[in-house]
C-alpha positions as CSV (number, residue, x, y, z in Angstrom):
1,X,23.1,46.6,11.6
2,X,20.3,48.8,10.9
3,X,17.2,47.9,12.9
4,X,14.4,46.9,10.7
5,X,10.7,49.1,11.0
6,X,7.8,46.8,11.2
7,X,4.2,47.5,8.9
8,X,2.3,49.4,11.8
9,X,-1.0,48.1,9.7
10,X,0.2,44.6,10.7
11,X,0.5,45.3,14.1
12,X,-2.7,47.2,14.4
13,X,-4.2,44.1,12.8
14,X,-2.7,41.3,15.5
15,X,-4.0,43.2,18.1
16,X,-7.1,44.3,16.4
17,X,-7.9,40.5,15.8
18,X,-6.4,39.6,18.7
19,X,-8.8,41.7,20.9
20,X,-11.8,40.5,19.0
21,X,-11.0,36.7,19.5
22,X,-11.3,37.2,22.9
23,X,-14.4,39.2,22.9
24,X,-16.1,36.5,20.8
25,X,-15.1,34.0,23.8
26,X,-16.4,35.8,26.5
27,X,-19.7,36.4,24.8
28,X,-20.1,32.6,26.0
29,X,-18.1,32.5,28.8
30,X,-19.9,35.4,30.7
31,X,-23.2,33.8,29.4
32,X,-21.8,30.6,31.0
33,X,-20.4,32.1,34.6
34,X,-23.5,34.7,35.0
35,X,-21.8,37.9,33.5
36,X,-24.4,39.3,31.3
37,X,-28.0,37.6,29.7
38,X,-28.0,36.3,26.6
39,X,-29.5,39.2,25.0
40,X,-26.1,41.1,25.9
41,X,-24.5,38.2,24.4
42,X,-25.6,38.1,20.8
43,X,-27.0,41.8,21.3
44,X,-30.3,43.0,19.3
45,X,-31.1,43.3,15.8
46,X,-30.8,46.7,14.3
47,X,-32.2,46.5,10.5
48,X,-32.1,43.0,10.1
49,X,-28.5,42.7,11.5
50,X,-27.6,41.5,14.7
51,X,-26.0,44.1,16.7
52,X,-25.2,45.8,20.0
53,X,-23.8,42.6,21.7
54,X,-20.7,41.2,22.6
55,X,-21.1,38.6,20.2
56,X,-21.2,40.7,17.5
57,X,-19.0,43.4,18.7
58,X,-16.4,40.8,18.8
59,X,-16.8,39.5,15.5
60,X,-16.5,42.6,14.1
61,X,-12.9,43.3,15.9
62,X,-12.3,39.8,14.3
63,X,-13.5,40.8,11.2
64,X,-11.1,44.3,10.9
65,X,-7.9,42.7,12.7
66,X,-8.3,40.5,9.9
67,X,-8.5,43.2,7.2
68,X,-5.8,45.2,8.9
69,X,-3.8,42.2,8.9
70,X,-3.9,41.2,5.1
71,X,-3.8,45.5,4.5
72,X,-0.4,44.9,6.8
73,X,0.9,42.3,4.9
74,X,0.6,43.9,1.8
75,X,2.3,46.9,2.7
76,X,5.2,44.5,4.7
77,X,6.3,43.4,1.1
78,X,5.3,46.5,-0.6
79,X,7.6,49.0,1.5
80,X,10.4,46.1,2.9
81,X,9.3,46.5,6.0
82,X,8.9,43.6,8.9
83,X,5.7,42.3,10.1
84,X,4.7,39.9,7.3
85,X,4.7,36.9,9.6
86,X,2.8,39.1,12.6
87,X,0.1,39.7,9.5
88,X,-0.3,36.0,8.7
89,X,-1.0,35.6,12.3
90,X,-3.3,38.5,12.8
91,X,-5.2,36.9,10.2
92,X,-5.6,33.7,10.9
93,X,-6.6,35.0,14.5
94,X,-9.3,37.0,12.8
95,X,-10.6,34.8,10.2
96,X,-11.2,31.8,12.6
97,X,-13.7,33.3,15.2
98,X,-15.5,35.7,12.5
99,X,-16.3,32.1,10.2
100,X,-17.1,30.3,13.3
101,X,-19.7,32.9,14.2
102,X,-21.0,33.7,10.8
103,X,-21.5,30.1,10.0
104,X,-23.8,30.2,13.0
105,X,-25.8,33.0,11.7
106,X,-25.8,30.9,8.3
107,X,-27.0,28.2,10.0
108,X,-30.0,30.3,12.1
109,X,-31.3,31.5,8.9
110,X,-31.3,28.1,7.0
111,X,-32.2,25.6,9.6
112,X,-36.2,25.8,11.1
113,X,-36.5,28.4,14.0
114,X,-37.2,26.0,16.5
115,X,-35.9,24.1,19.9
116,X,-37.2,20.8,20.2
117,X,-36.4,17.8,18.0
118,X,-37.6,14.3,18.2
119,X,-37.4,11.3,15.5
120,X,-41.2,9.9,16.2
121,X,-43.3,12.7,15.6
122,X,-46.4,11.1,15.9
123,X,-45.3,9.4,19.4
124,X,-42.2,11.8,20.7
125,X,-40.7,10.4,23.6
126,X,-42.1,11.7,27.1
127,X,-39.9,13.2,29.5
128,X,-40.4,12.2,33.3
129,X,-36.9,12.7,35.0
130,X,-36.7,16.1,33.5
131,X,-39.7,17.1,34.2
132,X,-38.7,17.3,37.7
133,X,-35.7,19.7,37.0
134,X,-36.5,22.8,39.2
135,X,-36.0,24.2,35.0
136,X,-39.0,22.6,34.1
137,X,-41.0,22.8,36.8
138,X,-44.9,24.4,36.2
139,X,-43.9,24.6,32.6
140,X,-45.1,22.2,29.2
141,X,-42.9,19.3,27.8
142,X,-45.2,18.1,25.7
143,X,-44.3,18.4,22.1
144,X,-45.1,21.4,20.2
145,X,-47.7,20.1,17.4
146,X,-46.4,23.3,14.9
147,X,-42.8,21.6,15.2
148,X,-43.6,18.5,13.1
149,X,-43.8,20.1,9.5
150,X,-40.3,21.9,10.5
151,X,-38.3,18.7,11.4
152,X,-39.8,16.8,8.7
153,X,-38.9,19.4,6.3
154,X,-35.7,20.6,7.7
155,X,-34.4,17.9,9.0
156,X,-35.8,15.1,5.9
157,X,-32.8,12.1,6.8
158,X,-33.8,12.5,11.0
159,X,-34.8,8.9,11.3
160,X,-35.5,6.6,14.1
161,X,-32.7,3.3,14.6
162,X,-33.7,-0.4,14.3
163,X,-31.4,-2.7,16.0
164,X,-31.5,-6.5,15.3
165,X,-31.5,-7.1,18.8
166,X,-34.0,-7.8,21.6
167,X,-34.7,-4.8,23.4
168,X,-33.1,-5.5,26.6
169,X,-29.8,-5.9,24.7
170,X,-30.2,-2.6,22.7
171,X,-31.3,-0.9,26.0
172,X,-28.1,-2.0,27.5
173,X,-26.5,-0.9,24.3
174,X,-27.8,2.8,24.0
175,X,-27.3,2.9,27.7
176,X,-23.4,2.6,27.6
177,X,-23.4,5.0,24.6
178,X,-25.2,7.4,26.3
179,X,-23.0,7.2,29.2
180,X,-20.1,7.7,26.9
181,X,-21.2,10.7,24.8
182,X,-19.1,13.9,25.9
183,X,-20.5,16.4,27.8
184,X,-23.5,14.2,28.8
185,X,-25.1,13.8,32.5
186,X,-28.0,11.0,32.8
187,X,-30.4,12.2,34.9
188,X,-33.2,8.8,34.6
189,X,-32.2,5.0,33.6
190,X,-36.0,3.2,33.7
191,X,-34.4,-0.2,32.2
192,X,-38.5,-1.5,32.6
193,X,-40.2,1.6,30.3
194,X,-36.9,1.7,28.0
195,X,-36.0,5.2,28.5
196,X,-32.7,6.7,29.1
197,X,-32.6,10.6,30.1
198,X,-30.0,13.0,30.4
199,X,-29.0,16.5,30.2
200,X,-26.1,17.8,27.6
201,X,-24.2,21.0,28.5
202,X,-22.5,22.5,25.0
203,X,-19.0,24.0,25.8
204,X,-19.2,27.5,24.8
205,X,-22.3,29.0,26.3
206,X,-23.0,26.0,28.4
207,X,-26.5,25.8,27.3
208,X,-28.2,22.9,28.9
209,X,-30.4,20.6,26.7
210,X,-32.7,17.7,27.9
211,X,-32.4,14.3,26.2
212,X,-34.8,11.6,25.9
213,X,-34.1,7.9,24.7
214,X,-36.4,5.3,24.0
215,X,-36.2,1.8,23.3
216,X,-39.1,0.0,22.1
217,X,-39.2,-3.7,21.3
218,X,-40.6,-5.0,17.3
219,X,-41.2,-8.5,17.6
220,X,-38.7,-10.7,19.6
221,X,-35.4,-9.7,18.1
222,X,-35.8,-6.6,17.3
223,X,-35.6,-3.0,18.4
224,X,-36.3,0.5,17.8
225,X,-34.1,3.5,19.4
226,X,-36.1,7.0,19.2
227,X,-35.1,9.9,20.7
228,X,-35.5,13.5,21.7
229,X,-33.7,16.4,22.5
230,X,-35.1,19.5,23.6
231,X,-33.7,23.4,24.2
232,X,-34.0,24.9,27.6
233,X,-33.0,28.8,26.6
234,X,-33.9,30.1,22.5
235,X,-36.6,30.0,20.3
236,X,-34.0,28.7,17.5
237,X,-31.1,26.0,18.8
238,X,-29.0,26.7,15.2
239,X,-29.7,22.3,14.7
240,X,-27.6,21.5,17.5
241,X,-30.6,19.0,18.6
242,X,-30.9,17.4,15.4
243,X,-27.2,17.1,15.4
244,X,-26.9,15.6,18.4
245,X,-29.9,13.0,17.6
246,X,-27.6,12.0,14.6
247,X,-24.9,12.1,16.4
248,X,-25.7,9.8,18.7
249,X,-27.8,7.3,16.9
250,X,-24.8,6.9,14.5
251,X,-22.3,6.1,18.0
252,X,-25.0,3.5,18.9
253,X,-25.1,2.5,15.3
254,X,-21.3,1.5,15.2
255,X,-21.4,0.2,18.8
256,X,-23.9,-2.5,17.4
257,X,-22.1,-3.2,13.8
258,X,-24.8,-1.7,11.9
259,X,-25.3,1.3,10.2
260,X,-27.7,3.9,11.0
């Protein structure tokens, strides 16, 4: 039996895609281990587009395995020719790291360009076990007063939690959540000031981003959770703080019965 050719368009495109998969994960993975800064991770902008990083260099591969792939596939059931199923894969292996990053992008140009989130604007939470990170040290936590129009206007439902509690009960409460949120270290528990601190590393680039939780008693059975979370590296965290602050209030939210 005749051995049947394979679409060399399909193969180029696996590999192609292939190749940029792995590029786009050790943009954060060298980030992460001490490989290369993170300028030589998401690279410069040249005209308005960010290039000349591995980042985008990688999402580019992505991008053409992809093309190749579907081009491969095509000319599979054009010409009889194998590699129909090896394009499928070369192009869901393309398509999944270029919309991850691109949604990214999307989401630096549409949420505000800035790293420090909190739900009480007018009183954000303090940091004090942070502020001791050698990280921090010599340098201001206070909250930037030109971030307050940008959450309220970027981030409009970012709202502070009552619980119908007392606020030794909700304290207890937002600790154990806290202590259960992935990817979380607690770094201060002051039960008698109602603040809960701790540090969250994200899996990719391993960027580490301080927390601050505060508990506040309204009237006897009653309690308000506020919190903070705040960039170390970036002028722009993409609204990974915000949705972390939502992310969490709506875990404590569920852990009390309630809603947020």
């Amino acid at each position: 039996m005749e051995e049947r050719s394979w679409s060399r368009l399909a193969v180029a495109g696996v590999a192609l895609a292939g190749a940029g998969l792995l590029v786009v994960f050790l943009a954060g993975f060298g980030y992460h281990h001490g490989w290369w800064s993170l300028r030589v991770a998401f690279g410069r902008r040249v005209l308005g587009l960010p290039l000349l990083g591995v980042l985008p260099i990688g999402t580019l591969l992505a991008m053409l395995g992809a093309l190749l792939s579907l081009a491969g596939i095509a000319h599979a059931l054009r010409a009889h020719l194998g590699g129909v199923g090896l394009g499928a894969v070369g192009l869901v292996v393309g398509v999944v790291p270029s919309v991850m990053v691109l949604h990214q992008y999307r989401l630096a140009r549409t949420v505000p360009p800035i790293n420090d989130i909190s739900t009480d604007l007018q009183n954000p939470p303090a940091y004090v076990a942070a502020a001791t990170n050698d990280f921090w040290k010599g340098k201001e936590m206070s909250y930037p007063a030109g971030f307050a129009d940008s959450v309220r206007h970027g981030y409009p439902d970012l709202a502070a939690l009552t619980l119908p509690m007392p606020a030794a009960r909700a304290f207890g409460l937002a600790h154990r959540t806290a202590t259960g949120m992935p990817a979380w270290e607690l770094t201060g528990v002051d039960s008698a000031a109602g603040r809960i601190e701790a540090t969250a590393t994200t899996r990719w680039f391993g960027f580490k981003d301080d927390v601050v939780i505060r508990v506040t008693p309204r009237g006897a059975d009653s309690a308000v959770v506020d919190m903070r979370s705040k960039s170390r590296v970036g002028k722009s965290d993409v609204g990974a703080n915000a949705a972390r602050i939502k992310t969490y209030l709506a875990a404590l939210a569920r852990a009390a019965g309630g809603s947020p």
